[in-house]
VMD Tcl script that draws the C-alpha trace (Angstrom):
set ca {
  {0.44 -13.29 -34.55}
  {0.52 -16.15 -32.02}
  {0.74 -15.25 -28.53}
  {1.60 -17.95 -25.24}
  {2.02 -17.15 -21.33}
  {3.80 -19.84 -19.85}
  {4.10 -19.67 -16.01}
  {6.15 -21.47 -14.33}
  {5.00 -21.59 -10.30}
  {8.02 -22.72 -7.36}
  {7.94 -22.92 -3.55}
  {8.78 -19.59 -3.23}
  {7.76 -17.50 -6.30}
  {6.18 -17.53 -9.60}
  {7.48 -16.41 -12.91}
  {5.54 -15.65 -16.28}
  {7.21 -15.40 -19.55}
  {4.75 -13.99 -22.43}
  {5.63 -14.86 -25.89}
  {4.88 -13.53 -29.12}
  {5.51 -15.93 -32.07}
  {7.43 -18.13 -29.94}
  {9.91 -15.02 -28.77}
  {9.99 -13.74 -25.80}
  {8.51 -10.30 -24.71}
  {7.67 -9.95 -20.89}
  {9.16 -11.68 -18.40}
  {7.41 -11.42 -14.71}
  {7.95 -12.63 -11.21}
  {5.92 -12.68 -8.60}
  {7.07 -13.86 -5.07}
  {4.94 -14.46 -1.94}
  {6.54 -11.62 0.02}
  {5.81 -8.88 -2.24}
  {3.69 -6.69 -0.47}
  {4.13 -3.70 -2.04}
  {3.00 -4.18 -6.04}
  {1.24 -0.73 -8.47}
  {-2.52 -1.10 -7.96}
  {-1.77 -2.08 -3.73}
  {-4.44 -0.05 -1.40}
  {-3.37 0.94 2.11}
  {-4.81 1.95 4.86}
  {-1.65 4.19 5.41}
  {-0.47 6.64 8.29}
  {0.94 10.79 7.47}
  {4.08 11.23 8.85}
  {6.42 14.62 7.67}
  {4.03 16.87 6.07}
  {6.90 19.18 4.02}
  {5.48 22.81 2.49}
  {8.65 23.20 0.65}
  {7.92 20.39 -1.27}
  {4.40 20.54 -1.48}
  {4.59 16.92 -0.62}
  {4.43 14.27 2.13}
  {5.91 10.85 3.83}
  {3.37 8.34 4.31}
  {4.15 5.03 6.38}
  {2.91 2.17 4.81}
  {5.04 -0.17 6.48}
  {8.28 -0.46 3.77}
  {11.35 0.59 5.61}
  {11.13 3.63 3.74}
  {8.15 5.85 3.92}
  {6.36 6.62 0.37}
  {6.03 9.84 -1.08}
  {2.87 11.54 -1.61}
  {2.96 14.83 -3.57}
  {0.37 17.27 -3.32}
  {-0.89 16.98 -7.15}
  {-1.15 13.44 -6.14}
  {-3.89 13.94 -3.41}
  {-7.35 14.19 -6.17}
  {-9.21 17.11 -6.56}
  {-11.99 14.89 -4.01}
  {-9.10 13.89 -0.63}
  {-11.47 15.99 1.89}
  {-14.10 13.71 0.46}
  {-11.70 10.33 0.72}
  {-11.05 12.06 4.77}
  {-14.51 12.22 5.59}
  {-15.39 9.16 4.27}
  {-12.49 7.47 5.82}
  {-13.21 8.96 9.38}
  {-17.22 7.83 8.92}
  {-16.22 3.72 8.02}
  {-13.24 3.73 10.75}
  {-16.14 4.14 13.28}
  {-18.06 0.55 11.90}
  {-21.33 2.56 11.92}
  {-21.51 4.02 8.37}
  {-21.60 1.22 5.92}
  {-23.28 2.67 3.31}
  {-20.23 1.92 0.67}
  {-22.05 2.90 -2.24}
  {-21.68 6.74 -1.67}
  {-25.22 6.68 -2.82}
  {-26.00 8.72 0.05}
  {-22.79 10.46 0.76}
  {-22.21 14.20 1.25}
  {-19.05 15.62 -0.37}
  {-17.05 17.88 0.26}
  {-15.45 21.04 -2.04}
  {-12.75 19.98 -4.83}
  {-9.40 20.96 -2.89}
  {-7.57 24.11 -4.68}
  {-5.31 22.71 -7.28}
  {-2.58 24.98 -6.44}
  {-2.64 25.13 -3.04}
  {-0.72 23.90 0.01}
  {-0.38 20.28 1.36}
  {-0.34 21.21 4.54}
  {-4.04 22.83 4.34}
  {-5.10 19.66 3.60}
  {-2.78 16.47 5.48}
  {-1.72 16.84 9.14}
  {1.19 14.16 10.82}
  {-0.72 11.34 12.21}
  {-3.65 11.21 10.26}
  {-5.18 7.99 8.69}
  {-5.43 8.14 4.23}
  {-5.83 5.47 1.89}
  {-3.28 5.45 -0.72}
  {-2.49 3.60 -3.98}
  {1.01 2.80 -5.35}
  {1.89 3.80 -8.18}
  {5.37 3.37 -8.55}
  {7.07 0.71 -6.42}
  {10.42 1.46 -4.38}
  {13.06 1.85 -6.42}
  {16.71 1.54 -5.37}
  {16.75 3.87 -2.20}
  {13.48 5.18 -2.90}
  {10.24 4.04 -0.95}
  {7.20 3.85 -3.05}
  {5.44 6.87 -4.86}
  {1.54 7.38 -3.99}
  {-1.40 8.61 -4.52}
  {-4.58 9.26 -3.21}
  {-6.90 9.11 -6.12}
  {-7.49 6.03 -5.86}
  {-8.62 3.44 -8.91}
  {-9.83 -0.17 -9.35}
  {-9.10 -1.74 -12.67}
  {-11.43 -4.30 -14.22}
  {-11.42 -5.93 -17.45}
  {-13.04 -3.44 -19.73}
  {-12.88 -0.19 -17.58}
  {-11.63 1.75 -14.20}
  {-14.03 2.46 -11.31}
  {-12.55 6.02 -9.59}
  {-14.48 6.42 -6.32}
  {-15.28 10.33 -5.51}
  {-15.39 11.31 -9.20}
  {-18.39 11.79 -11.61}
  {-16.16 11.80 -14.93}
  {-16.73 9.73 -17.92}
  {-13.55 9.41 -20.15}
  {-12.58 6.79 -22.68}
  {-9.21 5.27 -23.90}
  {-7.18 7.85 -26.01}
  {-5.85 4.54 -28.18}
  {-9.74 4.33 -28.99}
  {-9.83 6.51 -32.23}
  {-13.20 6.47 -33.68}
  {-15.61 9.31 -32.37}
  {-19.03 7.55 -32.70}
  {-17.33 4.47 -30.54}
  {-15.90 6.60 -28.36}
  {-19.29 8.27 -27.65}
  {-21.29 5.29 -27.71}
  {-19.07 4.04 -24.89}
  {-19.62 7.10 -23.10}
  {-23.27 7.29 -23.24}
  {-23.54 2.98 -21.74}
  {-21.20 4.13 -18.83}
  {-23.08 6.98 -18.09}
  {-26.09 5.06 -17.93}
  {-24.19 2.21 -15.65}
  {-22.15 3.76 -13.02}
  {-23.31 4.48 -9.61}
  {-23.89 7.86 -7.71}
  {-20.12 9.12 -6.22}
  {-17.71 7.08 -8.94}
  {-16.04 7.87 -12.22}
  {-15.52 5.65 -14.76}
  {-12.45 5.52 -17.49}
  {-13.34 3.25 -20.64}
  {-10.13 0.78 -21.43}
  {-9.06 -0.04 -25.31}
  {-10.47 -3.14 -24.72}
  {-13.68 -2.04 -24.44}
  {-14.26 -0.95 -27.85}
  {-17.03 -2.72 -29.29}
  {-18.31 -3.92 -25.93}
  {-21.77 -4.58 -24.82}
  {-23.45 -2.68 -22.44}
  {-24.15 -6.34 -20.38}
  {-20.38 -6.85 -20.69}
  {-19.62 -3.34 -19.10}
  {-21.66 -3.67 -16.79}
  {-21.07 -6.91 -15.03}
  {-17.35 -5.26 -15.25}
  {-18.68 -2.67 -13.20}
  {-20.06 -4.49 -10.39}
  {-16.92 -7.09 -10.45}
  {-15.20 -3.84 -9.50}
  {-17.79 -2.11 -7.18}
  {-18.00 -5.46 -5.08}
  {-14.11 -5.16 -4.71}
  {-14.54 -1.54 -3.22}
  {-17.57 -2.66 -1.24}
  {-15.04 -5.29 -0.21}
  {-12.14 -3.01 0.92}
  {-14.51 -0.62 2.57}
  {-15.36 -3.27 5.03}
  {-11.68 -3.66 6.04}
  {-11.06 -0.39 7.25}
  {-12.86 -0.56 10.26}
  {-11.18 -1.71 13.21}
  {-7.79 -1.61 11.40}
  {-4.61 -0.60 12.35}
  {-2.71 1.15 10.33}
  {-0.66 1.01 8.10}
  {-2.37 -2.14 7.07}
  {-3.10 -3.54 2.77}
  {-6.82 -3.23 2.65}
  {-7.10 -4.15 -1.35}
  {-4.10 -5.68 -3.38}
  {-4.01 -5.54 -6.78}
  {-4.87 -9.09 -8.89}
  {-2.01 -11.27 -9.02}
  {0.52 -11.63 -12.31}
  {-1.47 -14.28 -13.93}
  {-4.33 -12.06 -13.83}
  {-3.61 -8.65 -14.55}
  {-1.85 -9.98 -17.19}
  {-4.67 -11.70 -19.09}
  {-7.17 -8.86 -17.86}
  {-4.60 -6.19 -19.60}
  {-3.46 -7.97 -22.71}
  {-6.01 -11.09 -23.65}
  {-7.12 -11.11 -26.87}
  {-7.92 -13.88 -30.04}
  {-4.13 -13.80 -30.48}
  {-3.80 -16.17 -27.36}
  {-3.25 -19.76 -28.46}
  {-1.88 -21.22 -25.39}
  {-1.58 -21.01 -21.24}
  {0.86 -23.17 -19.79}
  {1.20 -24.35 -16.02}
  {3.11 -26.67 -14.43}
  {0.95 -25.76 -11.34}
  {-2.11 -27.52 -10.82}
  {-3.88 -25.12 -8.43}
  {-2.78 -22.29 -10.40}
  {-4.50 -23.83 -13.77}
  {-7.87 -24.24 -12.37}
  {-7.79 -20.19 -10.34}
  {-6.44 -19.70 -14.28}
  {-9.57 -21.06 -16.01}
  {-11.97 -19.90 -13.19}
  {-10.63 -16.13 -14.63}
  {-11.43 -16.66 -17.59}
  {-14.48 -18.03 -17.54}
  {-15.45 -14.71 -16.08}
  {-13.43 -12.04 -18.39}
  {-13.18 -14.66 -21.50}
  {-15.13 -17.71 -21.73}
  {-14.41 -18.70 -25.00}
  {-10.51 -19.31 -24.12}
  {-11.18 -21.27 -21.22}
  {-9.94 -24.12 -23.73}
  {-6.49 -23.07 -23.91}
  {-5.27 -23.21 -20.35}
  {-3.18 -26.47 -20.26}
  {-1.05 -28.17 -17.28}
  {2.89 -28.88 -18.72}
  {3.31 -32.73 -17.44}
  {6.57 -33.49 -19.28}
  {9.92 -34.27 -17.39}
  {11.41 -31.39 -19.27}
  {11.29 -28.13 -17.45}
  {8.72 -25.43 -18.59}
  {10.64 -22.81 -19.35}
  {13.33 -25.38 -21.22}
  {10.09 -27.20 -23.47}
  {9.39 -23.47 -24.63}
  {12.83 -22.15 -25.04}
  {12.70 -19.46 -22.08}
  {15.37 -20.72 -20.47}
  {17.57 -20.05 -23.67}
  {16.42 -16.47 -24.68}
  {16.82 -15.04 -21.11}
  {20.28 -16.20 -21.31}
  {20.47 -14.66 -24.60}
  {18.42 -11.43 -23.89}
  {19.65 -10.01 -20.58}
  {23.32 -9.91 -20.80}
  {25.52 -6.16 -21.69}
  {25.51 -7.06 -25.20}
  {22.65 -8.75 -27.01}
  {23.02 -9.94 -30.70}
  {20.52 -9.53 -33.74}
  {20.42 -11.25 -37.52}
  {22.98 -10.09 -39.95}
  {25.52 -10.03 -37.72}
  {24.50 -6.66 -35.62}
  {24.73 -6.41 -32.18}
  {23.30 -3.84 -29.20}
  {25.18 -2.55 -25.94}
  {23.05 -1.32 -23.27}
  {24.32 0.12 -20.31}
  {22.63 1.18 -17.17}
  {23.21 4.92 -14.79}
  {21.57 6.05 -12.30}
  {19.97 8.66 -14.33}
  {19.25 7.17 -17.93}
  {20.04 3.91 -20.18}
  {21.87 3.90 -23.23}
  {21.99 1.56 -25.99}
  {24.34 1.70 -28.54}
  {23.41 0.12 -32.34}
  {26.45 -1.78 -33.61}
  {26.58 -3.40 -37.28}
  {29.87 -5.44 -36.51}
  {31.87 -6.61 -39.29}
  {29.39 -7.97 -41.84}
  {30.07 -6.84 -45.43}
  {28.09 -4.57 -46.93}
  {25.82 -6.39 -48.99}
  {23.35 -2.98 -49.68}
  {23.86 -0.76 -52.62}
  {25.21 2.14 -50.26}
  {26.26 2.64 -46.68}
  {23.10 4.89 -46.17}
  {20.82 1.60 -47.24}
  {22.88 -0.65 -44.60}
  {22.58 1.73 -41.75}
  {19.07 1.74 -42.48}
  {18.72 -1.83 -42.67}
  {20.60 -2.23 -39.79}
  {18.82 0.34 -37.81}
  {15.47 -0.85 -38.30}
  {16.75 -4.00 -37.11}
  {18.10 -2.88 -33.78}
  {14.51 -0.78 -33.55}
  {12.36 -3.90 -33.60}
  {14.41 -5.38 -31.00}
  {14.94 -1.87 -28.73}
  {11.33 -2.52 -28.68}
  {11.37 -5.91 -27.52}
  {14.16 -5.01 -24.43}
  {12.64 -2.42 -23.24}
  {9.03 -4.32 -22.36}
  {11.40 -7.43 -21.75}
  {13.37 -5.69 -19.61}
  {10.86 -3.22 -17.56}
  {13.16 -0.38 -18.49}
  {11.99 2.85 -17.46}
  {12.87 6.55 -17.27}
  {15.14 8.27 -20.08}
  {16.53 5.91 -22.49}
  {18.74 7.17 -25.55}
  {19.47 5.21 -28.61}
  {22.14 5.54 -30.57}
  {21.38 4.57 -33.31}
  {23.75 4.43 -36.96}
  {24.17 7.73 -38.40}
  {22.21 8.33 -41.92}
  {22.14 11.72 -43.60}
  {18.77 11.59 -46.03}
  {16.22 12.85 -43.67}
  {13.30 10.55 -45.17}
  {15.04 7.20 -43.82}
  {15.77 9.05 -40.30}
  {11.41 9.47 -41.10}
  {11.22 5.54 -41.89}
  {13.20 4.48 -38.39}
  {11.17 6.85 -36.79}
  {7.89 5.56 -37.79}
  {9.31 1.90 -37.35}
  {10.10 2.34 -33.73}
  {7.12 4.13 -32.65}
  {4.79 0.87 -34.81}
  {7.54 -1.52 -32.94}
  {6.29 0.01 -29.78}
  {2.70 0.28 -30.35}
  {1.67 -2.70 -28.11}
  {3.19 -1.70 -25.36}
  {1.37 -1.10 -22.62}
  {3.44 1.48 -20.76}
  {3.10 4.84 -20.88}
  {6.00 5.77 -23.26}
  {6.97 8.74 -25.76}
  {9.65 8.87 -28.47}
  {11.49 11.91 -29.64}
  {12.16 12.05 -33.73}
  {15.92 11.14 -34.40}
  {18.53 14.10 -34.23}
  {20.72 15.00 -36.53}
  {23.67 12.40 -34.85}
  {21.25 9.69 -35.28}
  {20.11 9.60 -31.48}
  {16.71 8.82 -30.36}
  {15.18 9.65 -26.91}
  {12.53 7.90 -25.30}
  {10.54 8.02 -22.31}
  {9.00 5.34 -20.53}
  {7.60 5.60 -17.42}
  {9.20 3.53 -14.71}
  {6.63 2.09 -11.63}
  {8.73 -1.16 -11.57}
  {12.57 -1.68 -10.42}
  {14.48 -2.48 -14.05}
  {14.05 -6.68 -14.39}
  {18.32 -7.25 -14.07}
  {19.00 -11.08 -14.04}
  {22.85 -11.84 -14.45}
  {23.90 -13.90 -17.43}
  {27.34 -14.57 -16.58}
  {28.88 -17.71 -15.04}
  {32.28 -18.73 -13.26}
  {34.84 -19.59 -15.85}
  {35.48 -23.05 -15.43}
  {39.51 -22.62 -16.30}
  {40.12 -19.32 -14.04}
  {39.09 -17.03 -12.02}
  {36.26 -14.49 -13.25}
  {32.87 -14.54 -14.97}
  {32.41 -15.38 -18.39}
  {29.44 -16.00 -20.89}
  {26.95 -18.21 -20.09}
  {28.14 -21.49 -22.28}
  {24.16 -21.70 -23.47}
  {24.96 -18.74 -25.13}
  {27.60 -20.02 -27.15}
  {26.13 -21.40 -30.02}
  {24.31 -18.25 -31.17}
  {28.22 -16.43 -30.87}
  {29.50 -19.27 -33.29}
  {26.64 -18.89 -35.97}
  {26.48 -15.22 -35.59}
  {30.55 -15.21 -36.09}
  {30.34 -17.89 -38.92}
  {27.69 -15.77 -40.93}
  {30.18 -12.68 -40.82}
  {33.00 -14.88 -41.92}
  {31.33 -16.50 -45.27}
  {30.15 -13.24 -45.72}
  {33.64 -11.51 -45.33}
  {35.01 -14.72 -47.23}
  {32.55 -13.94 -50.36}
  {33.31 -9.81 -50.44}
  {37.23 -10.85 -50.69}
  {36.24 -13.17 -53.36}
  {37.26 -16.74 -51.59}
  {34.82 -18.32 -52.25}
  {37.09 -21.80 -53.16}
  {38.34 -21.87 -49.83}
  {37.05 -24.14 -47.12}
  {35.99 -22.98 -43.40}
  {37.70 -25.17 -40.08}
  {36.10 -24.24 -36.82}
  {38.98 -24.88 -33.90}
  {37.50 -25.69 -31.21}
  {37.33 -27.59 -27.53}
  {36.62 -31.56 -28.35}
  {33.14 -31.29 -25.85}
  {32.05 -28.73 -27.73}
  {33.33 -30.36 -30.96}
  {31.19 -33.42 -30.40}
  {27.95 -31.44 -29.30}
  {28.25 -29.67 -32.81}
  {28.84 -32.86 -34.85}
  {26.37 -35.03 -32.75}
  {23.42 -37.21 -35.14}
  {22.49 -37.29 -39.02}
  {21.10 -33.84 -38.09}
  {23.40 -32.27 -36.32}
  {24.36 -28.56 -36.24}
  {26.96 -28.52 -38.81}
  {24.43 -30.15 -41.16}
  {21.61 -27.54 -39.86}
  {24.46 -24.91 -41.09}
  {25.61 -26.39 -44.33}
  {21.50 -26.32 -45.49}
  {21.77 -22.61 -44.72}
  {25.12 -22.27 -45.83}
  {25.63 -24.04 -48.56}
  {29.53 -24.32 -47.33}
  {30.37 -27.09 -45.59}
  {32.42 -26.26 -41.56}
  {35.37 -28.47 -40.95}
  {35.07 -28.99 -37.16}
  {38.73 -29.39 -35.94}
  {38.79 -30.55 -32.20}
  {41.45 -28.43 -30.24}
  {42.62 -30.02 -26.68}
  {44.61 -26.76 -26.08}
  {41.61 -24.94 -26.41}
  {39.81 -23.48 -23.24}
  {35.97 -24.74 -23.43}
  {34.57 -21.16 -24.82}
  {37.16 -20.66 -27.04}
  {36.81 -21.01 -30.57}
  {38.70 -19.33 -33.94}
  {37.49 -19.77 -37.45}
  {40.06 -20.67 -39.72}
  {39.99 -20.71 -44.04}
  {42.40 -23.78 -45.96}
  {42.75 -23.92 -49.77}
  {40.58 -26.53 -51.79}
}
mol new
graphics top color blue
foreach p $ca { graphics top sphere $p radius 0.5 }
foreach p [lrange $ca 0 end-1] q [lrange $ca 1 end] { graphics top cylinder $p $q radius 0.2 }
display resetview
């Protein structure tokens, strides 16, 4: 497995495309007036404290004010108050919580309003960020996320990775952080510390301890609601989450950004600092790579697979749905149960791949194609949840019903990544299909048509493609063009008739006699 992050960095924003084997997984953007990103710190103000809902409205200065629900707060908030009221004052700046007296664990059923009053100063973390009409969710157990674990301020608990299986690692890692972490904060062991060095945790550590130290200093004098710690930018939680030997390459057409790039590594992976590379060709980034091409191809209603399949995802309020298609291919299988299985394993790999891709969160529900033997329903299953193993959302999937749906849960912190994919048609009024997108619709059409062609048994027939002369010429362009590329896969050479009747998009396959 060969893994790439190519970011491309404008005036205004930044945007990071990861790719496995050359296809596209995660797509990112980060623009300069985000301020309100998961992992953010505020130094936030209580407004409505409600008992009904056990929950409050914090103002931390988005237009609307972020929810904080009592189960939210940490056993240790009357510790975060008293601590918060000693820094304000600039005279305690012992940030260590060496020396720090804490308070009792609040009830963990009791009321919100024994604990918050309207007015009062917190520091929160966001969890979630706003959402449609919804301001951002927080929280006030607050973390810091390093490299190889997660410093929680106000706890003494030890805990370690659930993805880390083996018990001996798991209390070998538990036993160096116990002998590492300061007085007053928790640590959580991340999958990527298995195997780990107790010098490797531990610089870790203080990376994130100086970053508290760091914030701490901030909060005196402040106004609030004010960002006292933000959370590393794109480029770098990215590598700190998911860097590993699979990485081959870093791209940048930014110059600053490729040197704060290797800097990074060279503290979380110094052996990589190799790969980070400036793009200096006159093609664009995301065009060199073929970005440009699969977003066009990946974001739109409909998104096609191989064999001729095809998904339909739609978007509510309250859940997605995708819908597995296995258009009009033949059926090439021994049975229909061995093409819907074919077919669904298919779509699985690439439900997978959307839903990172995509950022999709909340309920989703898959339709997949109905198959009756229980074992293969087993096989999909199993595919889907090995499909989804590296992602790094929090995410659960029902087994398939008895109608062939799956459900799956995946929780949502960022608003669903929606980039349109549709362009003015050029002959009328309305939106059509990107034209970049055309090419994949004539191969994908052409493979069900030979295949239809061979299951009626016409094999002596030959293929014309009618189509618009531009796109005619684009397709019969060079010794190697496209019809060429398709006649090696083929084996059937595609009559390319130009049509100046034809509108540019649209194309019909026709079959002649010998």
């Amino acid at each position: 497995m060969k893994t790439e992050l190519i970011i491309r960095s404008n005036s205004a924003d930044i945007d990071f495309a990861l790719l496995r084997d050359g296809k596209l997984i995660e797509l990112n953007n980060e623009t300069t007036d985000n301020k309100f990103s998961v992992g953010d710190i505020f130094l936030a103000k209580i407004g409505k404290v409600l008992s009904g809902l056990n929950a409050a409205f914090v103002n931390v200065g988005y237009p609307k004010d972020g929810f904080l629900h009592y189960h939210d707060l940490g056993a240790q908030v009357n510790s975060l108050n008293a601590f918060i009221k000693k820094v304000s004052t600039g005279k305690y700046k012992e940030f260590t919580l060496k020396n720090f007296r804490f308070q009792p664990d609040i009830n963990k059923d009791g009321s919100i309003t024994d604990v918050l009053k309207t007015g009062q100063n917190l520091l929160v973390q966001i969890v979630k960020e706003p959402i449609s009409t919804k301001g951002p969710r927080l929280s006030s157990e607050l973390s810091i996320a390093g490299r190889f674990l997660v410093l929680v301020p106000f706890s003494n608990r030890v805990s370690v990775s659930q993805k880390i299986e083996d018990p001996k690692e798991k209390e070998r890692l538990k036993r160096l952080a116990k002998s590492i972490k300061p007085k007053g904060f928790g640590v959580i062991l991340r999958t990527v510390a298995e195997g780990k060095k107790v010098a490797e945790l531990d610089k870790d550590l203080q990376n994130s301890l100086e970053r508290w130290k760091t914030m701490c200093k901030r909060i005196a004098n402040t106004n609030t609601p004010t960002k006292i710690l933000s959370e590393l930018n794109r480029a770098s939680s990215i590598l700190r989450d998911v860097m590993n030997e699979s990485f081959t390459n870093i791209v940048t057409n930014d110059e600053t950004l490729k040197v704060e790039i290797k800097e990074y590594l060279q503290e979380i992976y110094p052996e990589k600092e190799k790969i980070v590379k400036l793009h200096k060709s006159s093609v664009p980034i995301f065009e060199k790579y073929g970005i440009e091409r699969q977003i066009k191809t990946s974001f739109g209603k409909t998104v096609s697979m191989s064999k001729g399949a095809y998904l339909v995802i739609e978007h509510t309020e309250a859940l997605h749905v995708i819908d597995v298609n296995s258009g009009n291919r033949s059926n090439k299988a021994g049975s229909q149960e061995e093409t819907a299985l074919e077919v669904n394993l298919i779509a699985a790999t690439e439900i997978a791949r959307q839903l990172q891709l995509r950022d999709m969160g909340g309920i989703i529900v898959v339709d997949f194609i109905d198959m009756h033997k229980s074992e293969n329903r087993n096989k999909l299953y199993q595919h889907l949840k090995e499909a989804m193993s590296l992602d790094r959302t929090k995410h659960k999937i029902l087994p398939p019903s008895k109608f062939g749906l799956i459900q799956i849960t995946r929780q949502r912190v960022r608003p669903v990544m929606n980039i349109k994919t549709t362009e003015e048609n050029p002959n009328k009024d309305g939106q059509v299909e990107a034209p970049i997108v055309l090419l994949d619709k004539i191969e994908a059409d052409l493979e069900k048509y030979i295949s239809k062609m061979q299951s009626g048994k016409s094999t002596n027939k030959k293929i014309q493609l009618h189509i618009h002369p531009f796109i005619a010429a684009y397709l019969t362009k060079g010794v190697n063009s496209i019809r060429f590329k398709w006649y090696l896969k083929h084996k059937k050479w595609i009559n390319i008739i130009p049509r100046d009747a034809y509108t540019y998009l649209y194309y019909k396959f026709v079959s002649v006699k010998e």
